[in-house]
C-alpha positions in Angstrom: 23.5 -8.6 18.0 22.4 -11.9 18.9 19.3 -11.9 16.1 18.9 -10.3 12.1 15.2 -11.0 10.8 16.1 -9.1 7.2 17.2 -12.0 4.9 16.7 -12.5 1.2 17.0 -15.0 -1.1 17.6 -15.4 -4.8 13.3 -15.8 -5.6 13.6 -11.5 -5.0 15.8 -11.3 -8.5 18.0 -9.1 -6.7 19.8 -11.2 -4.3 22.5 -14.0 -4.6 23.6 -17.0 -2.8 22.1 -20.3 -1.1 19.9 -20.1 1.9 22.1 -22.6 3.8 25.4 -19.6 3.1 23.5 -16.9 5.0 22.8 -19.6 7.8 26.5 -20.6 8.2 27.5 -17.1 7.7 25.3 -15.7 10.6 26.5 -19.0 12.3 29.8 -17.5 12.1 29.2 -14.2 12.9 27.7 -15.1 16.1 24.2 -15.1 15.9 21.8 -17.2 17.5 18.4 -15.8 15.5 18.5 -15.7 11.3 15.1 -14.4 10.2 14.7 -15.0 6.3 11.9 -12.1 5.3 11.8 -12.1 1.2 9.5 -9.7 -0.6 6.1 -11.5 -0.2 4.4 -12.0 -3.5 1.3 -10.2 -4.5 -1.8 -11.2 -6.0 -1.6 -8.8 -9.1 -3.9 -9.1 -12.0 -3.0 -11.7 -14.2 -0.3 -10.9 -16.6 1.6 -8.3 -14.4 5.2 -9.4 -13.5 6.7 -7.8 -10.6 10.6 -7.9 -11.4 11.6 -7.5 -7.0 9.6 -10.4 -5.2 8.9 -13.8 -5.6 5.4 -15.2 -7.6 3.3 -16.8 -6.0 4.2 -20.0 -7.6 7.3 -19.7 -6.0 5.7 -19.4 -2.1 5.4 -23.2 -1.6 9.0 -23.4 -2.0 10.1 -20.9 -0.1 8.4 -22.2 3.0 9.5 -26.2 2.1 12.9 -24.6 2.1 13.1 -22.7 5.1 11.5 -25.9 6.8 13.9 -27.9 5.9 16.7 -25.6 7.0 15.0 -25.1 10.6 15.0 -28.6 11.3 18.9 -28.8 9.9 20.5 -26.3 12.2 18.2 -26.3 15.1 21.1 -27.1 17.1 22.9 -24.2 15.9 20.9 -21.4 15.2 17.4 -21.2 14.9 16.0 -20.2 11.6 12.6 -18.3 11.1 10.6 -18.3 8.2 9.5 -14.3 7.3 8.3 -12.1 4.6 8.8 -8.7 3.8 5.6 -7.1 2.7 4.4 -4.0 1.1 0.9 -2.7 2.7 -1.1 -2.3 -0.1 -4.9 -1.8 0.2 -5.8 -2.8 -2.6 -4.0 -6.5 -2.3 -3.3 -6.6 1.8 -6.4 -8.9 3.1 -6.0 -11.0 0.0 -2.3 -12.0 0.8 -2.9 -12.4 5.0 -5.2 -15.1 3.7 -2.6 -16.5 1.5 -0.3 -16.8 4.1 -2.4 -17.3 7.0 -1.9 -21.1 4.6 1.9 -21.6 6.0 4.1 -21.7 9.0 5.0 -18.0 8.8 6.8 -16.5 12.4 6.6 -13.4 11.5 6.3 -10.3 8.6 7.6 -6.8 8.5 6.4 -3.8 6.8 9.0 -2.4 4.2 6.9 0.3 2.1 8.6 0.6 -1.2 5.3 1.6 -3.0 2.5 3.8 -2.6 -0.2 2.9 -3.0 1.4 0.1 -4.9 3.5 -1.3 -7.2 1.2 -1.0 -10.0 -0.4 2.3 -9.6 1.6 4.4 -7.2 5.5 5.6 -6.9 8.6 3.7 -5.7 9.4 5.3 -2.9 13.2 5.1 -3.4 12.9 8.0 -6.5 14.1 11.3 -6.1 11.5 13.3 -5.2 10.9 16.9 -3.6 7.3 16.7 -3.7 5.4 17.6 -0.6 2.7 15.5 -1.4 5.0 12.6 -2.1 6.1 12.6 1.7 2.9 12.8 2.7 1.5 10.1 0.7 4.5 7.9 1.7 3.8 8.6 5.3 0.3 8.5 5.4 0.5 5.0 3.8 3.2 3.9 5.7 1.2 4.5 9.4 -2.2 2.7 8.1 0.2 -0.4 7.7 1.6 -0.1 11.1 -1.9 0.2 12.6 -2.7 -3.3 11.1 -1.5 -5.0 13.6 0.1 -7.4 12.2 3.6 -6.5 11.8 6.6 -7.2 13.6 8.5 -4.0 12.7 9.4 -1.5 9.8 11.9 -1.9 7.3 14.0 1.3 6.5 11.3 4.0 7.4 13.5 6.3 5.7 13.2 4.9 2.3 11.5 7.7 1.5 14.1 9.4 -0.9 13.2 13.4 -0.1 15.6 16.0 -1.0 13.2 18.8 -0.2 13.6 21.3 2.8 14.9 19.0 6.0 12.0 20.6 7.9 9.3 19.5 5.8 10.9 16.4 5.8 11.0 15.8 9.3 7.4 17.5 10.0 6.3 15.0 7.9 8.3 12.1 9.3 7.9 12.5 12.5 4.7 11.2 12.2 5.9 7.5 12.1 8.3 8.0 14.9 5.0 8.8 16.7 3.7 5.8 15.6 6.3 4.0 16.2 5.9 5.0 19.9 2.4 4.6 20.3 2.3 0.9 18.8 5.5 0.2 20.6 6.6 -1.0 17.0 10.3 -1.2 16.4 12.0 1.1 13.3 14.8 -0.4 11.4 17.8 1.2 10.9 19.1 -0.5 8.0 22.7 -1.7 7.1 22.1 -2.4 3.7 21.3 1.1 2.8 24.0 2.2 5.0 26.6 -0.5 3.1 25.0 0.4 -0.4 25.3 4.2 0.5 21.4 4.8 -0.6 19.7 7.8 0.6 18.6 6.0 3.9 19.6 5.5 7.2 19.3 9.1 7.8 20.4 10.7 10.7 18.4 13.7 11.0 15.3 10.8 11.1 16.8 8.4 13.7 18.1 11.4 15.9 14.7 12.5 16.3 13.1 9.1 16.6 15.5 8.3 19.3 14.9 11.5 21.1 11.1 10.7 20.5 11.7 7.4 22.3 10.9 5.4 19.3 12.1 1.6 19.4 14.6 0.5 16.9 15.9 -2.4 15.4 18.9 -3.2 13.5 18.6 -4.9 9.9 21.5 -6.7 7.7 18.7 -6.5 4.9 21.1 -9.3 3.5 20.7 -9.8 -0.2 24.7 -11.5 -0.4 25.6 -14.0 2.4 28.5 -12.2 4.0 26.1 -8.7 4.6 24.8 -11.1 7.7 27.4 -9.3 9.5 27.4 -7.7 13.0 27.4 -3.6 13.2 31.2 -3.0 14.1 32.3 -5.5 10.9 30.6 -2.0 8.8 32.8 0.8 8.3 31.4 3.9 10.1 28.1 2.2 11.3 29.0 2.5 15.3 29.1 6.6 14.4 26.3 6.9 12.6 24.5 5.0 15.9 26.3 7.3 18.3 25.1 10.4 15.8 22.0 9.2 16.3 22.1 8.7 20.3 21.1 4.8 20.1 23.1 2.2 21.9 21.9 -1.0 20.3 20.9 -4.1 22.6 20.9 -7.8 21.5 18.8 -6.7 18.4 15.9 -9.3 19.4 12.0 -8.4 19.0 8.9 -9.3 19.9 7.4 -11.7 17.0 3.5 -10.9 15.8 1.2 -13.3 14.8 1.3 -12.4 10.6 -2.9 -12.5 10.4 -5.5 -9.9 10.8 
């Protein structure tokens, strides 16, 4: 893999470590692209705290950082300055014109909530609900058909333990997406490293046989997770379960405004 564009830093409250460690580490582990994408604020109501992205006081920083870093290690490996956003309808067109405001190369879609973080599920719960999927799904596509995304972040967050059927049903929806909007799904090594209910095979089996593109994602929250796939105990079989042969892992980079 010549490029990772999932990176986090410490503003998340989940992650650890300096920007410039996951630099040297990709550095190390051969890469030529290190994408930093951290959970985009939000413009909630006043007063509400979300406790797994940045505030938005913490935005100009984030970019005056990344800046920085770009012009550091421009002859080493060339930095991009990401988010990772949740599409939400109620707050989406408010925050493309908040960052419309910086030098952003790029977002990607990672749907942790639905509708949103304030009034909707977390996507990650156990769940056999029908509806659930559906919602997830449902919600999941409208963001892809913004436009404005460079791909999505662990499609199979979705943590269904109903029938696999009903799952996939359901699922295969965004693989068709996917397709049609020649927008890449992640398969992500986090979740994989973290053993979380996602990547799942029965999804990316049937997105590759659907002909969906894929990327892969370090989804890096600790400097030495910038790794390359072989360095992660049983990744390679999971791809080969899944029928994908990986390439140099680089995308095409969207213009992050509507």
């Amino acid at each position: 893999m010549l490029a990772n564009y999932h990176t986090h830093t410490v503003r998340c409250g989940h992650a650890v470590g300096k920007e410039e460690e996951y630099i040297e580490h990709a550095i190390s582990q051969g890469f030529k692209i290190l994408g930093f994408a951290d959970h985009a604020p939000q413009p909630f109501p006043e007063g509400y705290v979300s406790g797994i992205r940045m505030t938005m006081d913490e935005l100009p920083g984030y970019i005056e950082t990344l800046k920085a870093l770009k012009e550091k290690y421009r002859d080493d490996i060339e930095v991009l300055i990401g988010f990772e956003v949740e599409y939400t309808v109620r707050y989406f067109d408010i925050l493309m014109d908040i960052l419309h405001k910086y030098p952003v190369d790029y977002i990607i879609q990672g749907q942790h909530h639905v509708p949103d973080e304030i009034e909707g599920f977390y996507a990650g719960s156990v769940t056999d609900d029908e509806e659930r999927l559906k919602a997830y799904v449902d919600c999941t596509i409208e963001g892809m058909k913004t436009g404005v995304f460079s791909y999505l972040a662990h499609p199979d967050l979705i943590n269904y333990t109903g029938d696999s059927g009903t799952f996939l049903k359901h699922m295969s929806r965004i693989a068709e997406a996917s397709v049609e909007l020649d927008l890449p799904l992640e398969i992500n090594m986090y979740g994989f490293y973290d053993k979380r209910n996602y990547p799942r095979v029965d999804f990316f089996r049937m997105a590759s046989d659907m002909g969906a593109p894929v990327v892969i994602g370090c989804d890096a929250h600790i400097p030495w997770l910038v790794r390359q796939p072989e360095n992660l105990a049983g990744f390679e079989e999971f791809l080969k379960q899944c029928s994908i042969t990986p390439g140099d892992n680089t995308v095409r980079l969207k213009p992050c405004y509507k």
